[in-house]
C-alpha positions as CSV (number, residue, x, y, z in Angstrom):
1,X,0.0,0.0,0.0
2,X,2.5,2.1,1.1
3,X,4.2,2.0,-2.7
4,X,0.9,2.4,-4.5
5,X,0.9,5.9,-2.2
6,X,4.2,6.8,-3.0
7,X,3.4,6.1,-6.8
8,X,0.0,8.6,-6.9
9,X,1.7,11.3,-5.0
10,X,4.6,10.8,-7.7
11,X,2.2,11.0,-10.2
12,X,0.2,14.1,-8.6
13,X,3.7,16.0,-8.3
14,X,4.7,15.1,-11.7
15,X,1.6,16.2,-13.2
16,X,1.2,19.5,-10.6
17,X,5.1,20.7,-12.3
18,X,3.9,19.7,-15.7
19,X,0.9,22.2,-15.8
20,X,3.0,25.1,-13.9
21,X,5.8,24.3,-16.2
22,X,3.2,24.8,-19.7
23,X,2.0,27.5,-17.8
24,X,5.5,29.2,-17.8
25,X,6.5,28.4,-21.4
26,X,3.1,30.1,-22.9
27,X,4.0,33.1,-20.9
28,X,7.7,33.2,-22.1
29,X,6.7,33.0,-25.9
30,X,4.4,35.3,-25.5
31,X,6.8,37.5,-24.0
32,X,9.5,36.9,-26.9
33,X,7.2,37.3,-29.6
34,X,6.5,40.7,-27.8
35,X,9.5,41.7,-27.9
36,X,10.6,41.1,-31.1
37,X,7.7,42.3,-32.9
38,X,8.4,45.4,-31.0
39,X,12.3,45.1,-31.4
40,X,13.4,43.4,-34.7
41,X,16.1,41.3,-34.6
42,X,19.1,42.0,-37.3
43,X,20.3,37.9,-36.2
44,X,19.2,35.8,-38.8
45,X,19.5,32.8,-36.9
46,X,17.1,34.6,-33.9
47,X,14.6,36.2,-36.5
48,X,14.5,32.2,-37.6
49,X,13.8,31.0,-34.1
50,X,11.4,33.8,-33.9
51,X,9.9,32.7,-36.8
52,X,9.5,29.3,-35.7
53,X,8.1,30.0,-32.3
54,X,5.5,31.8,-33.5
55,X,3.6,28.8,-34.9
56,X,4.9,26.2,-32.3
57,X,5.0,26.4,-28.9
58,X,8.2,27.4,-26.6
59,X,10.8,24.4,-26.7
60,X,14.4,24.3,-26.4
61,X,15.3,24.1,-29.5
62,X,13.8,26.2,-32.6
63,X,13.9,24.0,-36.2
64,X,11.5,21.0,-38.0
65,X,15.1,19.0,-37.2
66,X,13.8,18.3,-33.8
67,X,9.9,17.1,-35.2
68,X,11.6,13.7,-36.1
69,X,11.5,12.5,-32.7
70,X,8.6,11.2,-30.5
71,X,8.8,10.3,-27.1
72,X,6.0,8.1,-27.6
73,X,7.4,6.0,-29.8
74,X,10.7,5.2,-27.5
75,X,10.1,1.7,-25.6
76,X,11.6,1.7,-22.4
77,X,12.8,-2.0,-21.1
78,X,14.1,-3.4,-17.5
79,X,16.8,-5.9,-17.6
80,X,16.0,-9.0,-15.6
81,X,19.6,-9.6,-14.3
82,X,19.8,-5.8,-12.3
83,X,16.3,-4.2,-12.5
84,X,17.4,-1.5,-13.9
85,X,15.1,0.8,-17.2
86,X,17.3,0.5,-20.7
87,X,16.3,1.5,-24.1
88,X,17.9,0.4,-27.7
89,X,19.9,2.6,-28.6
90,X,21.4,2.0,-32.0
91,X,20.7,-1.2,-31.2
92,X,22.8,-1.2,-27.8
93,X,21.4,-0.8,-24.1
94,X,21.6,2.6,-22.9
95,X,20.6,2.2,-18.9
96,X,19.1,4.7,-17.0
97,X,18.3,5.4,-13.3
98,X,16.8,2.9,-11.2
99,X,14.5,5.7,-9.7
100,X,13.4,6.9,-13.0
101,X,9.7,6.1,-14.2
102,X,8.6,4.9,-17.8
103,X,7.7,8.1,-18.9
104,X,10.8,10.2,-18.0
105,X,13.0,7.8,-19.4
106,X,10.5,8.0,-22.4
107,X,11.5,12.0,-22.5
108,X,15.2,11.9,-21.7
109,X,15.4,9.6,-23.9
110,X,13.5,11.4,-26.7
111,X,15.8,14.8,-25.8
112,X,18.8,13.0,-26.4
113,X,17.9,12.2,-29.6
114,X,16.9,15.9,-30.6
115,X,20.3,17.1,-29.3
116,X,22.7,14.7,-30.8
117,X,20.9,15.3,-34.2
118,X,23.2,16.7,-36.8
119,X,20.9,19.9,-37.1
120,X,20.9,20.3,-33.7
121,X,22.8,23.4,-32.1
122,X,23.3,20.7,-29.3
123,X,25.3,18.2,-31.3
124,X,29.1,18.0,-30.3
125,X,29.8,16.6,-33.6
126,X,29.6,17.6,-37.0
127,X,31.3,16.6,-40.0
128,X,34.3,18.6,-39.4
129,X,34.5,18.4,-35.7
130,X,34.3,14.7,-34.6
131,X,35.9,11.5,-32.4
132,X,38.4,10.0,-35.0
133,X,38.9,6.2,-34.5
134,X,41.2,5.3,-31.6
135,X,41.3,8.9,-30.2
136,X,40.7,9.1,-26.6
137,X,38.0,10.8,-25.1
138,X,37.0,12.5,-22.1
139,X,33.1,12.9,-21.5
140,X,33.0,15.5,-18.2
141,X,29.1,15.5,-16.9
142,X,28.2,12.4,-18.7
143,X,25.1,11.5,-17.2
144,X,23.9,8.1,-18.9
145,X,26.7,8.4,-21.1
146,X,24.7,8.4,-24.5
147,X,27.4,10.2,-26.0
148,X,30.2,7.8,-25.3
149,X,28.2,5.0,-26.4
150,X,27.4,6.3,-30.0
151,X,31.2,6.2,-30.2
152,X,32.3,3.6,-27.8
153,X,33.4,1.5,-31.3
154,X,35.7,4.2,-32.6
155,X,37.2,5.7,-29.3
156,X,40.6,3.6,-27.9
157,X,39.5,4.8,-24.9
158,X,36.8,6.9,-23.4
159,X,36.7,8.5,-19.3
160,X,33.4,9.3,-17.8
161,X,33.0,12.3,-15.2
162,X,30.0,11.6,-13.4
163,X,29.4,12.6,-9.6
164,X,25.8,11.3,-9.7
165,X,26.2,7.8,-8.0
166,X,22.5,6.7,-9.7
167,X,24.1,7.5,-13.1
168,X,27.1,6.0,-12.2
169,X,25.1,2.3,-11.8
170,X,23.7,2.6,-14.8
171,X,26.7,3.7,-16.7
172,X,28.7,0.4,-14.9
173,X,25.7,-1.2,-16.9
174,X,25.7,0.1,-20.5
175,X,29.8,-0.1,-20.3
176,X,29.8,-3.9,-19.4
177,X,30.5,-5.0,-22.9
178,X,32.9,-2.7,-23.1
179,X,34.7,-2.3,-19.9
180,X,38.0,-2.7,-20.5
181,X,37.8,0.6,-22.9
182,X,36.2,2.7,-20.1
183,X,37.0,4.5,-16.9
184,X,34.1,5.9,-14.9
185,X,35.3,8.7,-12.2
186,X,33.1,9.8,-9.5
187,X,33.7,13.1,-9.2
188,X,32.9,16.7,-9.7
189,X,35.3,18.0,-12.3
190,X,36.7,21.2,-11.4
191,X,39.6,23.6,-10.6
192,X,40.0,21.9,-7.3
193,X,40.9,19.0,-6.0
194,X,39.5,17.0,-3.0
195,X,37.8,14.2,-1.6
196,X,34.4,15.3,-3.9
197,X,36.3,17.2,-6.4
198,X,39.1,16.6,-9.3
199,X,40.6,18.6,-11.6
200,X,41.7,17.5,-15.1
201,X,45.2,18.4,-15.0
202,X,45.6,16.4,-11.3
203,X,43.5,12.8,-13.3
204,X,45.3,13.3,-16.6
205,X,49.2,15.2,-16.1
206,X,50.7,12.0,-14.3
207,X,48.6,9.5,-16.4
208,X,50.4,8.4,-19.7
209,X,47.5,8.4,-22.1
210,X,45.8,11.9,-22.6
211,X,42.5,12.9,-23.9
212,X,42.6,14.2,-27.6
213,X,38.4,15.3,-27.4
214,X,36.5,16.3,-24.1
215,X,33.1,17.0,-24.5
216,X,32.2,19.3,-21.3
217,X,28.7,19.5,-20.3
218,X,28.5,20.5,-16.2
219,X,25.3,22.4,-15.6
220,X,27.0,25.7,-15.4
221,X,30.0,24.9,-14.3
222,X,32.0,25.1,-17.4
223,X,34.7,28.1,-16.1
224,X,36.1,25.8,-13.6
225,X,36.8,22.9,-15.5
226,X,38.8,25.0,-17.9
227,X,40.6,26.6,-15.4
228,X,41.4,23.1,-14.1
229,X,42.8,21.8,-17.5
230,X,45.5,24.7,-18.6
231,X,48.3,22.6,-18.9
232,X,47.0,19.8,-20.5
233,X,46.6,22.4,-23.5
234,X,50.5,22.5,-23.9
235,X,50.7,19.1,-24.7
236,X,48.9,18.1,-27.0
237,X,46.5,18.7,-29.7
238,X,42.9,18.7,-28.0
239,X,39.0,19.1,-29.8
240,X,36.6,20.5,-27.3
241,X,33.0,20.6,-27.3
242,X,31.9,22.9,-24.9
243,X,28.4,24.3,-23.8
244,X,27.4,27.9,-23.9
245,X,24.2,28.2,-22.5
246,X,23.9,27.3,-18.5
247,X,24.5,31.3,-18.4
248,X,23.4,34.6,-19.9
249,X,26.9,35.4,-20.7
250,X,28.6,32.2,-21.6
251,X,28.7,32.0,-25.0
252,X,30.6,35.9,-24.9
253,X,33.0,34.6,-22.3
254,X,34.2,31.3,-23.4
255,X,34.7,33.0,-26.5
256,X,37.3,35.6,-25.5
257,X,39.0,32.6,-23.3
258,X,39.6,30.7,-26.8
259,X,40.5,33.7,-28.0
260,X,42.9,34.8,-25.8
261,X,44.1,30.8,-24.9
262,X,44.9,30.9,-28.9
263,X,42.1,28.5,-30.1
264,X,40.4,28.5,-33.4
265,X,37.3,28.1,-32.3
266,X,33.3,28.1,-33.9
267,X,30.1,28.3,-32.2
268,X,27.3,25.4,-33.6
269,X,24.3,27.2,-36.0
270,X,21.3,28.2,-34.4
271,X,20.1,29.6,-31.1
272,X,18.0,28.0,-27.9
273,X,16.1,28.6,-24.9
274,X,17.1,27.4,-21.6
275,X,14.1,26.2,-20.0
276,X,15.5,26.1,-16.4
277,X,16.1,29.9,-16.6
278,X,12.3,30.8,-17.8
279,X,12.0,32.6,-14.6
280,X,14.4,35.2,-14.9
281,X,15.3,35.9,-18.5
282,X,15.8,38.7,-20.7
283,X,16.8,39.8,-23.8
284,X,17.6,38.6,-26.2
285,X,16.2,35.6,-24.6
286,X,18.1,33.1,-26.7
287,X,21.5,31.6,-26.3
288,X,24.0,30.0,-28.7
289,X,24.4,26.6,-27.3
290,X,28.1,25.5,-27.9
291,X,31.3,26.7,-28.9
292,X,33.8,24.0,-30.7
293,X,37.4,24.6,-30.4
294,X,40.8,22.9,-31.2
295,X,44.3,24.0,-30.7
296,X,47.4,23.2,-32.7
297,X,50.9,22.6,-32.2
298,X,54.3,22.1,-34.0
């Protein structure tokens, strides 16, 4: 009894955020649209999200790219051997969260696919900026890891950063077949290093194998684990896929630190909203979602 409980008052908070949450996002477009009809934009790529919105409603990404995908039709499994929800994908298990329900594995799953979409101003690839076979990659905030999976083939070897200790079952899970090309870390990546925190100059300076891509994705966090990797940038050649968005200002800042660090460096087309922020933002409301840079050296 006390689980069926638990289960409806799930269900009732789930639902109660849901309807709040619509309610937000219909008052957010309608402020945008507002706006711009009042202030024009000269950005092609926001007069195109601007465009789009006004016949859709608010989402986090603005294109027909992202129409492809239904979280309805995602089927969500649980392996009999640790009880844990999977789904297929490209035709190998991607695990998730034991406390996760059907349906939110049904939507993360769902978002994944819109971001790692090659239209997708989310995608850390692209067909000039990618994992080459046997590189060695670092994924820093992996979560469930999707991205090291789609190229757990190709990579020699690939390093997951991921503090979350539910994510870090299910990642043990997905990287089974695969384990002895994959090292999960526990830990915050940062500029400091402690019992909850590591830098990746301390995990990688003394190690002999260093990454050549890191594809850094920390919730707003992003200035510190740059500022904890300087002198791995001497060494070596590096790709970095780095997001732009947890902050107003972000995209602006990282891009006078590849500037100034001597990176050639590229932000991804298009423009988003960040839907955690609806509260407090302000023009110009949308955000470039990732900047791409490499370094070279003689």
């Amino acid at each position: 009894m006390k689980k069926i409980i638990a289960k409806l008052h799930y269900k009732l908070r789930s639902r109660w955020r849901s309807y709040f949450h619509q309610r937000k996002q219909r008052r957010t477009k309608g402020m945008i649209l507002h706006h711009y009809q009042q202030h024009p934009s000269q950005d092609h790529e926001i007069r195109e999200a601007v465009n789009y919105l006004s016949g859709h409603p608010l989402t986090t990404f603005y294109g027909t790219f992202q129409e492809k995908y239904d979280a309805e039709e995602v089927d969500v499994f649980i392996d009999a051997s640790n009880g844990l929800p999977y789904v297929l994908a490209e035709g190998k298990k991607l695990f998730f969260k034991r406390s996760l329900n059907n349906l939110t594995v049904k939507l993360l799953f769902n978002t994944l696919r819109v971001e790692q979409d090659r239209e997708s101003p989310h995608c850390y690839t692209d067909f000039s900026f990618q994992i080459n076979k046997d590189e060695i990659l670092a994924d820093v905030g992996c979560a469930e890891g999707y991205f090291s999976l789609l190229n757990i083939e190709k990579v020699q070897r690939t390093y997951l950063f991921e503090q979350d200790l539910e994510w870090v079952e299910a990642l043990e899970a997905t990287f089974a077949p695969w384990k002895e090309k994959v090292v999960i870390i526990p830990s915050f990546v940062s500029d400091r290093n402690d019992a909850r925190h590591v830098s990746l100059d301390r995990y990688f300076m003394p190690a002999t194998e260093k990454p050549d891509f890191y594809k850094i994705d920390v919730e707003g966090a992003e200035a510190s684990v740059l500022k904890g990797m300087n002198d791995l940038f001497a060494l070596k050649p590096v790709k970095i896929a780095l997001c732009t968005y947890h902050h107003q200002e972000d995209y602006n800042t990282f891009s006078r630190y590849f500037g100034e660090m001597g990176f050639s460096h590229r932000p991804t087309p298009g423009v988003m909203i960040y839907q955690n922020d609806l509260d407090q933002m302000t023009p110009p409301y949308f955000r470039k979602c990732m900047i791409k840079a490499t370094n070279q050296h003689e």
